[in-house]
TORDOFI-798705 format. One record per residue: x, z, y of N, C-alpha, C in turn; residue in one letter; residue number from 0. Coordinates in Angstrom, 3 decimals, padded with zeros to 6 digits. Example, Ala and Ser with C-alpha at 12.3 -4.5 7.8 and 13.67 -1.06 7.14 Angstrom:
2
013.190 007.800 -005.690 012.300 007.800 -004.500 013.200 007.800 -003.300 a 0
012.850 007.080 -002.250 013.670 007.140 -001.060 012.900 007.870 000.030 s 1
***
This chain:
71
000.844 000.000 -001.185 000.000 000.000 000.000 000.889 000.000 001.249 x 0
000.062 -000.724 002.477 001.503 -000.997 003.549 000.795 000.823 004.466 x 1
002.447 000.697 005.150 002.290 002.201 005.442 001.051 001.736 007.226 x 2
000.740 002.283 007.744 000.131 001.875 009.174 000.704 003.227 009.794 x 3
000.621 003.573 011.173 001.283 004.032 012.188 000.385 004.301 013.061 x 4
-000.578 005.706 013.041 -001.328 006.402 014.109 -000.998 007.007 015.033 x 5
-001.354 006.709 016.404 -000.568 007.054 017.482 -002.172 007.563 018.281 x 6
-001.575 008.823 019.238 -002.713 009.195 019.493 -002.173 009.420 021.078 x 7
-003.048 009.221 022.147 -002.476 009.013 023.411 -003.121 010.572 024.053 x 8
-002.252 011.621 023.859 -002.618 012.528 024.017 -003.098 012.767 025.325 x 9
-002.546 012.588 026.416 -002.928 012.580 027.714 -004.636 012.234 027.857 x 10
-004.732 011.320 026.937 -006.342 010.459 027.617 -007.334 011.722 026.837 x 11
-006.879 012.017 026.035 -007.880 013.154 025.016 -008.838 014.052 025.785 x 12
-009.670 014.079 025.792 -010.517 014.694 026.605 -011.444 015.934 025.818 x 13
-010.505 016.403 024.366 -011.011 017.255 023.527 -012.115 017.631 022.972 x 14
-013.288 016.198 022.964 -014.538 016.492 022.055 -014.683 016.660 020.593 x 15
-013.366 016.795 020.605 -013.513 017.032 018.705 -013.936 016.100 017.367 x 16
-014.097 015.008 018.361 -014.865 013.645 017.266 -014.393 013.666 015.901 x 17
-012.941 013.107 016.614 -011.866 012.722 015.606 -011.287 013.991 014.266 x 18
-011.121 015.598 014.663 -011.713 016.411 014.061 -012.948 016.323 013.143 x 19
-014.299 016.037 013.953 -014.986 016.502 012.697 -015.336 015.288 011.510 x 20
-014.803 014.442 012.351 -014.859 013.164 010.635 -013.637 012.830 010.527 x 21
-012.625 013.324 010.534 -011.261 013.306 009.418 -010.483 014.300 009.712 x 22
-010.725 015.527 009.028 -010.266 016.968 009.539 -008.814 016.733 008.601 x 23
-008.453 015.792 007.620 -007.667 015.565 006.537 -006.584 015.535 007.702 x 24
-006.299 015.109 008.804 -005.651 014.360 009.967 -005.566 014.910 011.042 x 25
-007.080 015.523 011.734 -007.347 016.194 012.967 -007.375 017.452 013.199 x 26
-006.970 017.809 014.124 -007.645 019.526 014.078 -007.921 019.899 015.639 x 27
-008.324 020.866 015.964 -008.562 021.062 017.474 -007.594 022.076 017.579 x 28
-006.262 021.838 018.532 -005.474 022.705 019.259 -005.265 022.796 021.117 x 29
-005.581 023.867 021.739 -005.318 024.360 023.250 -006.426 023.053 023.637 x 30
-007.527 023.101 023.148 -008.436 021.909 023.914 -008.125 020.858 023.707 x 31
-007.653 020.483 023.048 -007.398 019.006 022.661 -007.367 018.914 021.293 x 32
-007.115 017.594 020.449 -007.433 017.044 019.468 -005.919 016.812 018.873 x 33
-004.613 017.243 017.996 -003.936 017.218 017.374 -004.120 016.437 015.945 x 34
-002.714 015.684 016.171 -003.238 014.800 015.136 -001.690 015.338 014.120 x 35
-001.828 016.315 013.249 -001.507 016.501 012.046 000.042 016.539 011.436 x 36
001.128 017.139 011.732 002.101 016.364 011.449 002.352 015.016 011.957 x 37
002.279 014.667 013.080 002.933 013.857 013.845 003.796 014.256 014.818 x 38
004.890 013.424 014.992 005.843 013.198 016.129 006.053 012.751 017.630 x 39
006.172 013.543 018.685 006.317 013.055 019.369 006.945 011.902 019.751 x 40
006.612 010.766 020.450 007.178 009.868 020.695 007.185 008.946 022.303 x 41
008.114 009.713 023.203 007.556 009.820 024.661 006.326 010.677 024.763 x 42
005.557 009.467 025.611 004.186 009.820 026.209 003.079 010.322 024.611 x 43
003.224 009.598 023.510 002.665 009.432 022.294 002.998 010.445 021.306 x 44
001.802 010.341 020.512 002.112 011.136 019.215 001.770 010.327 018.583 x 45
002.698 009.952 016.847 002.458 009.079 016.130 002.581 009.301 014.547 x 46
002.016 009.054 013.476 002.141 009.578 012.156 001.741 008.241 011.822 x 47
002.648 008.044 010.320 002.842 006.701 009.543 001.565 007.474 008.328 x 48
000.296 007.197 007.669 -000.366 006.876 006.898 -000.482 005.929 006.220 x 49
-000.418 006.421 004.536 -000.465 005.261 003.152 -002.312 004.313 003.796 x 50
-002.835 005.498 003.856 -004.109 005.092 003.636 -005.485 005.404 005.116 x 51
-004.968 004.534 006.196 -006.032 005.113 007.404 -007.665 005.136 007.146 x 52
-007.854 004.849 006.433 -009.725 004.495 006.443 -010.073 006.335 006.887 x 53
-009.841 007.169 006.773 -010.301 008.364 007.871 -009.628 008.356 008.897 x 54
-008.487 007.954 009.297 -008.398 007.982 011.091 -008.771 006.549 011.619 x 55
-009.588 005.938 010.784 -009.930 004.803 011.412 -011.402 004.798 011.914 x 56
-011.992 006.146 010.909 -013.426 006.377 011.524 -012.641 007.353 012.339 x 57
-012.007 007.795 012.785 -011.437 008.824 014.362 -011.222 007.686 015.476 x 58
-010.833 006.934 015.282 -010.622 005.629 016.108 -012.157 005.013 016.559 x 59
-012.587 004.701 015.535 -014.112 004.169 015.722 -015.302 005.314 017.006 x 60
-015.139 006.788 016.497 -015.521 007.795 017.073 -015.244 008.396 018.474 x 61
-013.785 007.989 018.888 -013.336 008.295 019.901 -014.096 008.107 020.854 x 62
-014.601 008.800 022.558 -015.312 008.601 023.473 -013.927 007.781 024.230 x 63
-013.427 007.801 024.022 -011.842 007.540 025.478 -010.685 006.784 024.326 x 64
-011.091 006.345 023.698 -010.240 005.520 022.566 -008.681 005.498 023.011 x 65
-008.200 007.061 022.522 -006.787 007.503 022.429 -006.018 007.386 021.167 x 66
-007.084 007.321 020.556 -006.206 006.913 019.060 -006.481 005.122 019.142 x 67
-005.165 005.069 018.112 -005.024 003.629 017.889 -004.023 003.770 016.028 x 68
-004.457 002.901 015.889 -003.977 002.258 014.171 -002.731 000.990 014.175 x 69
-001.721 000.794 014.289 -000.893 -000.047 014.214 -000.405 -000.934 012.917 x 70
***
């Protein structure tokens, strides 16, 4: 399976928890915002390589301010 690369634009997060409550496997709610799991900072970005996105892809789909992205 090819690996994909979730990057979550923390700044834009506006902490409704979407992405939390349909892929908690990934999300969690930290200091008001939406943490995405064992990921790395990267600059402005946080980013984690996943075998398998189909749950942060319904976090993507869910987003109000579409901060996550799937690469």
């Amino acid at each position: 399976m090819i690996c994909m690369k979730v990057i979550h634009e923390i700044e834009k997060c506006i902490g409704c928890g979407a992405c939390a409550a349909v892929c908690a496997d990934y999300w969690e709610m930290k200091g008001g915002k939406s943490n995405l799991k064992g990921s790395k900072a990267v600059g402005d970005v946080f980013e984690l390589e996943v075998d398998d996105p189909e749950c942060c892809q319904q976090a993507v789909d869910t987003c109000p301010v579409q901060c996550i992205k799937i690469e």
